[in-house]
N, C-alpha and C positions, 0 to 999 in steps of 0.2 A: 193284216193292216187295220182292220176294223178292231180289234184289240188296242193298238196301239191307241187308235184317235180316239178311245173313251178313257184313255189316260190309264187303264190296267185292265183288270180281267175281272168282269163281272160275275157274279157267282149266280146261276141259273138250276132252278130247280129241274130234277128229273125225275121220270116215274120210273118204273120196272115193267113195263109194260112185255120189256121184251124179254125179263128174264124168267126165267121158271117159275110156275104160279105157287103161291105158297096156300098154305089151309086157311080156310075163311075165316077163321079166330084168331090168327096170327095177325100182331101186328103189322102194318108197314114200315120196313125199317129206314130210316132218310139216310140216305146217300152222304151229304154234306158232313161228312165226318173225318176221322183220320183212316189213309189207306193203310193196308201191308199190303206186302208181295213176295213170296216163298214158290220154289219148287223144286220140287227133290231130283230133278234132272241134276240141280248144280252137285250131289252128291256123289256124280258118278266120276267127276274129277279127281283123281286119286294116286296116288303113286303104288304102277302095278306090284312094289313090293309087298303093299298092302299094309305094310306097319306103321300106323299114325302116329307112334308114340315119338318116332323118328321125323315127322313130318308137322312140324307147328302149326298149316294150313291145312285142316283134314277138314272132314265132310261133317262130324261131331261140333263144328262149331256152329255152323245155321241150324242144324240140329237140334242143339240144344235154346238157342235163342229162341226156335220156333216153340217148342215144349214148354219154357216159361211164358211164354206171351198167352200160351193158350189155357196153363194152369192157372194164372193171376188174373184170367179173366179176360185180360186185353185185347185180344185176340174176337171175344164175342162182341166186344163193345166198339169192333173198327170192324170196317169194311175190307173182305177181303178179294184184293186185285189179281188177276189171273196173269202171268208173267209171258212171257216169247221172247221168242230166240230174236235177236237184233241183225239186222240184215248184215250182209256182206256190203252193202253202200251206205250204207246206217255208220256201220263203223269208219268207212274209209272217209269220213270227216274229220276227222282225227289222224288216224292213221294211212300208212302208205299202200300202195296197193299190195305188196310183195308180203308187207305185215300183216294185213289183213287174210290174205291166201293162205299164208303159211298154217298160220295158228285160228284161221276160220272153218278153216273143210277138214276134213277125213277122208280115210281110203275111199270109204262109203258112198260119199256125196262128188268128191274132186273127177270124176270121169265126167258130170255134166259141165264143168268148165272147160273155156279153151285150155287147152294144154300148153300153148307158146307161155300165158302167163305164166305158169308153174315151173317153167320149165329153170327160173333164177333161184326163188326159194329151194324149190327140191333140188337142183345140185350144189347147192350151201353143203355147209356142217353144218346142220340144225340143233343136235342135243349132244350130250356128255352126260358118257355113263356112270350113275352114282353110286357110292360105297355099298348101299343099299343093295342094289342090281336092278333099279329102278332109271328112267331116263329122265333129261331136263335139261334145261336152259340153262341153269347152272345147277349148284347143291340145296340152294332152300328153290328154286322155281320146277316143280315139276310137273310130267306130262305124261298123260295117257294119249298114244295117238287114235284108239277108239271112240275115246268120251271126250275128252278135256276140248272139243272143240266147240261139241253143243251146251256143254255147262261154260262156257266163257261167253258163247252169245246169249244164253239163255239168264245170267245176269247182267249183261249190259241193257238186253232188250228191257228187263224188267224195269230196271231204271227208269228208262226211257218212259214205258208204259204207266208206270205211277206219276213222274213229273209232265206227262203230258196232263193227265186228268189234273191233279193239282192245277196245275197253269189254265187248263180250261176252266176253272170252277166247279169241275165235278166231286170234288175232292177240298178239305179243309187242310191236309197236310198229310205225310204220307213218312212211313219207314221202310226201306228195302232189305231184306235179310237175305244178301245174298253175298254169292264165291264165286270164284276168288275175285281179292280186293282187286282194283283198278291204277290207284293213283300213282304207284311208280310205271306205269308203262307209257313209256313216250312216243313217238311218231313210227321209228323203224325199231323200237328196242323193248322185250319183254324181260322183266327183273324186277326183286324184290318178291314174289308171288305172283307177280300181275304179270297179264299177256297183252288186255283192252282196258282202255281208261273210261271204265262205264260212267263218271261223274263227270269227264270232259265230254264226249259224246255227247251226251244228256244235253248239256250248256250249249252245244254249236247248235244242235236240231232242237229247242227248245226259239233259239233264234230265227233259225233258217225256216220252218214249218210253222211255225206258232206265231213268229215275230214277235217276242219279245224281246224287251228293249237292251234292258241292264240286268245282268247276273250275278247276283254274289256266292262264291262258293268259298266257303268256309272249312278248313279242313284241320282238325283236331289228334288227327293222326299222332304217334308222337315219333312217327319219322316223318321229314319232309314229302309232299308229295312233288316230286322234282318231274312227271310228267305233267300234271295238271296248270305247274307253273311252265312248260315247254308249251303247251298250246294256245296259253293265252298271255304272254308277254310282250308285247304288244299290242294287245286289244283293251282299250280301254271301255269297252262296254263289258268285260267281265271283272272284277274285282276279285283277286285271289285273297284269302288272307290265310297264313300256316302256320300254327303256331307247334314248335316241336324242337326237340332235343339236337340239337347243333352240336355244341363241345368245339368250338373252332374248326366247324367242316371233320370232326374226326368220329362222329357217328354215325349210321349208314342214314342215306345216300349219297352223304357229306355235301350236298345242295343245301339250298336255301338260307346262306348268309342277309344277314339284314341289308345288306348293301345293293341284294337283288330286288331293285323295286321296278324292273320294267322296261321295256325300249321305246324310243320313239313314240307312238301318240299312248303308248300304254305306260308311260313312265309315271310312278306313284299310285298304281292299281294291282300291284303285286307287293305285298306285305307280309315281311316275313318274323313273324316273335318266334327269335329264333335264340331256346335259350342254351346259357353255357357253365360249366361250372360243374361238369358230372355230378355225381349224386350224394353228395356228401354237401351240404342235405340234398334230397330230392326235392323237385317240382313238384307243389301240391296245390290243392284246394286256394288258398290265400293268391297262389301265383296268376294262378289261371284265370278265377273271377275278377284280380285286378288288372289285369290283361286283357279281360271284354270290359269293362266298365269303363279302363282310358284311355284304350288303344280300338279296339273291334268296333264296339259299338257307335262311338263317337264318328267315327270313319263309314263305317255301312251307313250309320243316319245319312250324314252328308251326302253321302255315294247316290242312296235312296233307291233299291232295287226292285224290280217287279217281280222275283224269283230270289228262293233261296234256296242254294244246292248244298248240305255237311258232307261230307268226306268224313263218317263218322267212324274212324277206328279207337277203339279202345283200352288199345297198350299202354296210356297214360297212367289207365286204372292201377291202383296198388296189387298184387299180387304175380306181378307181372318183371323176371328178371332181367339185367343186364343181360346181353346186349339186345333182347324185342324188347327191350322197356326200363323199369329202372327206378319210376315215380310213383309217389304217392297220392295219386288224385283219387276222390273216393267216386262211385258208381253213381249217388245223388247229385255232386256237382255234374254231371255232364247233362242230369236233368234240369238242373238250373241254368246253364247255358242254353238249354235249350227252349226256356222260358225264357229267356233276353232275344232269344231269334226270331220268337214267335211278334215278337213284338215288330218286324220290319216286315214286308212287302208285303200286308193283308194280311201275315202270318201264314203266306203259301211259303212254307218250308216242307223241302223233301231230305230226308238223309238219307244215307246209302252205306252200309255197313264195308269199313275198311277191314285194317288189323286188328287186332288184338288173340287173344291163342287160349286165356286161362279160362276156361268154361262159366267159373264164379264168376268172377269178373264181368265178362262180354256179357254176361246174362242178365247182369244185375243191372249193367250202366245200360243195357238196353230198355229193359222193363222200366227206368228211371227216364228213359228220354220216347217213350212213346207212351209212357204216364202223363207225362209232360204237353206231350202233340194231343193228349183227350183231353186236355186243361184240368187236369189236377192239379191245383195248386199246390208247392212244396213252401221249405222257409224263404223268407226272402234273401236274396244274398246281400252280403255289404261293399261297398264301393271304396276305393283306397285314389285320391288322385293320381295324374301320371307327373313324373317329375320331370321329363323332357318331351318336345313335341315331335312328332314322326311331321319331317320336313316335307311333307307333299299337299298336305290336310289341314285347312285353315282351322277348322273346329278342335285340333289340337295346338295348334299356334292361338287361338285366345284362352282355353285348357290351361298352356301352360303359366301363362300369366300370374293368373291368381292363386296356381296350387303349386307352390315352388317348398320350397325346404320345411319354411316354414309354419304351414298346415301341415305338412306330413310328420314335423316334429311335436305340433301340438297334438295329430290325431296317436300320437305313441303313448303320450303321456297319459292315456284313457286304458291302455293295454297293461297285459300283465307279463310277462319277463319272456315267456314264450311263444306269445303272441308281439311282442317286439322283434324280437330275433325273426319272425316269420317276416313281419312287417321292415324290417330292414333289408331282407333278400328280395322282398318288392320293389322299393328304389332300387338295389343293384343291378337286377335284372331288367327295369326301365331304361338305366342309360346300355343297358348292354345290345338291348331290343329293338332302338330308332336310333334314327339319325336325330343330329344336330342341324338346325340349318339358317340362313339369315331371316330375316323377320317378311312375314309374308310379301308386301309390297316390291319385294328383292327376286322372287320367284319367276321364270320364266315362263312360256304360253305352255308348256306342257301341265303346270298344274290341272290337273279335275277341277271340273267347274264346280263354283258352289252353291249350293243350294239356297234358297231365295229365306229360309227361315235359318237362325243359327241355334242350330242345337240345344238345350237345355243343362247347365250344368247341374249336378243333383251335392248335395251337403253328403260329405262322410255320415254313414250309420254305424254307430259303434256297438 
């Protein structure tokens, strides 16, 4: 509560007093930096076939992310946060109890619980035997019933454990490299790779323990995160926004239509740029940065969050096929996105490593967005207006006003034949991505309040 009444979370120096003494010529290093959080418990998650080649979610992906962080340098120049396992009441914030049991315990540990609970999940059909001759939830979600239960807590905890520091001030902003992803696991339901929604968790007990206020969790994924949107559709102190590959609901999780903006007092707080048109061309660079410049960021301003959570998978990345991926976004935009993040709630941005499979890839757009969280400046991006307003959001209802056809026809005529064509699948993709709706005054009490300053409109950079 004392957080709250000073209006955010004040950032408070700390010593080391209590950590291991270092040599007396050693610097002291300051804390106030960007965190990680790694540990090789989550590598024991595995499919007992043991062939990763077969398994897109293998242990070779934080892996590898860890080994660039630490070759490039990054790794020495952040703080590095010690991870844990996320309790069995940690998680059931989120999730159900029966879900929690199931895919929390092991042979190992499940005798110290009551048994009466167990006794629903363990006489389920739990898994389905794979081609492989490995076990799972389905064909891409699999499970080891030895490991896979301490490497699922052991990345939600970590989550938890870097966005709390963040949120306290111990921390300037934080990257989590951990497995498996979170964001398709819903309340009773594990799928997609995911068992626990370590970036929903994080958001409820970020609330609940911390008190903080408003949430934005941003998920980049380039599939829907259709659990993250289950747990906060209705809560209008979280603001989901997801931007990813739809195709008319026909690519997986076939969630997150534009139309899902929310229930009851959370209606206009779930934002879905949800794009369609498969991959002829693909979603790129162009797409995406004018997708935060007249839809994301325009809307987080307003929102105005004390927190920011990415759901950062990287299947967007180019080298990444039909059907885990498909686009061509390149590995320095995600850093620059993540330069536009830093810019909202004091710049406490934490991200939490979703999908993505191709090692170059994940490695590079990683290394580019925790460049990014140590304030390395990259290019700047440029900004493209939006041509219709997402009907919830007064800062794009006055948006749309003055950036209608014809600016976006004058900003072409500056372009050269292929960077038109880019810039013409922007407008299509804007009316494809929001609603339409009547002019704000027409709006009922569910709109999001709006904030006391109006946004800044910024001039096309060509």
């Amino acid at each position: 509560q004392a957080l709250q009444q000073m209006g955010g979370f004040s950032h408070r120096p700390l010593g080391r007093a209590q950590s291991s003494p270092a040599a007396p010529a050693a610097p002291i290093k300051h804390l106030f930096t960007t965190g990680l959080v790694y540990d090789s418990l989550m590598l024991k998650h595995q499919c007992v076939c043991g062939n990763a080649h077969i398994h897109p979610e293998h242990a070779g992906r934080v892996q590898s992310i860890w080994s660039r962080l630490q070759e490039t340098g990054l790794l020495g120049r952040s703080e590095r946060i010690r991870g844990r396992k996320a309790s069995l009441d940690e998680i059931q914030c989120v999730h159900s109890e029966f879900h929690t049991l199931l895919y929390g315990t092991s042979p190992l540990n499940r005798h110290k619980l009551d048994h009466k609970k167990l006794l629903g999940p363990i006489s389920q059909k739990m898994y389905a035997v794979l081609p492989c001759g490995g076990i799972g939830v389905d064909s891409d979600t699999v499970w080891n019933e030895m490991h896979s239960s301490a490497a699922v807590r052991m990345a939600v905890g970590s989550v938890i454990e870097l966005a709390f520091r963040v949120a306290a001030g111990e921390l300037k902003n934080g990257f989590a490299v951990v497995r498996p992803p979170g964001h398709h696991a819903e309340e009773s339901t594990a799928m997609g790779f995911c068992f626990f929604n370590s970036v929903a968790i994080t958001a409820k007990l970020l609330q609940q323990k911390l008190g903080v206020g408003k949430i934005l969790i941003v998920d980049w994924d380039i599939h829907h995160g259709n659990g993250t949107q289950q747990a906060f559709y209705s809560d209008p102190s979280v603001l989901y926004v997801s931007l990813h590959r739809y195709d008319d609901g026909n690519f997986f999780p076939g969630s997150g239509a534009p139309e899902e903006v929310g229930s009851a007092a959370g209606v206009g707080f779930n934002v879905n740029i949800a794009w369609t048109g498969g991959v002829e061309p693909p979603m790129g660079d162009v797409e995406y940065l004018t997708a935060f410049r007249s839809i994301v960021m325009p809307v987080a301003q307003q929102f105005s969050p004390d927190v920011v959570l990415v759901s950062a998978g990287f299947d967007a990345v180019e080298g990444h096929q039909s059907p885990l991926g498909g686009y061509n976004v390149s590995a320095k935009c995600f850093g620059q996105l993540t330069q536009l993040l830093m810019g909202l709630a004091g710049g406490r941005v934490v991200m939490a490593l979703e999908g993505g499979h191709d090692l170059t890839a994940i490695c590079d757009a990683s290394e580019s967005c925790v460049s990014a969280l140590l304030g390395d400046q990259s290019d700047s991006v440029f900004p493209w207006p939006q041509e219709k307003p997402c009907k919830h959001w007064s800062c794009l209802q006055s948006l749309s006003q003055t950036s209608g056809h014809s600016l976006l026809d004058g900003s072409l005529g500056a372009l050269g034949q292929s960077e038109k064509e880019e810039a013409e699948t922007v407008i299509a993709m804007a009316s494809l991505s929001v609603d339409v709706e009547p002019p704000v005054s027409e709006l009922d009490h569910s709109e999001p309040s709006r904030s006391t300053e109006e946004p800044m409109e910024e001039e096309p950079v060509l």
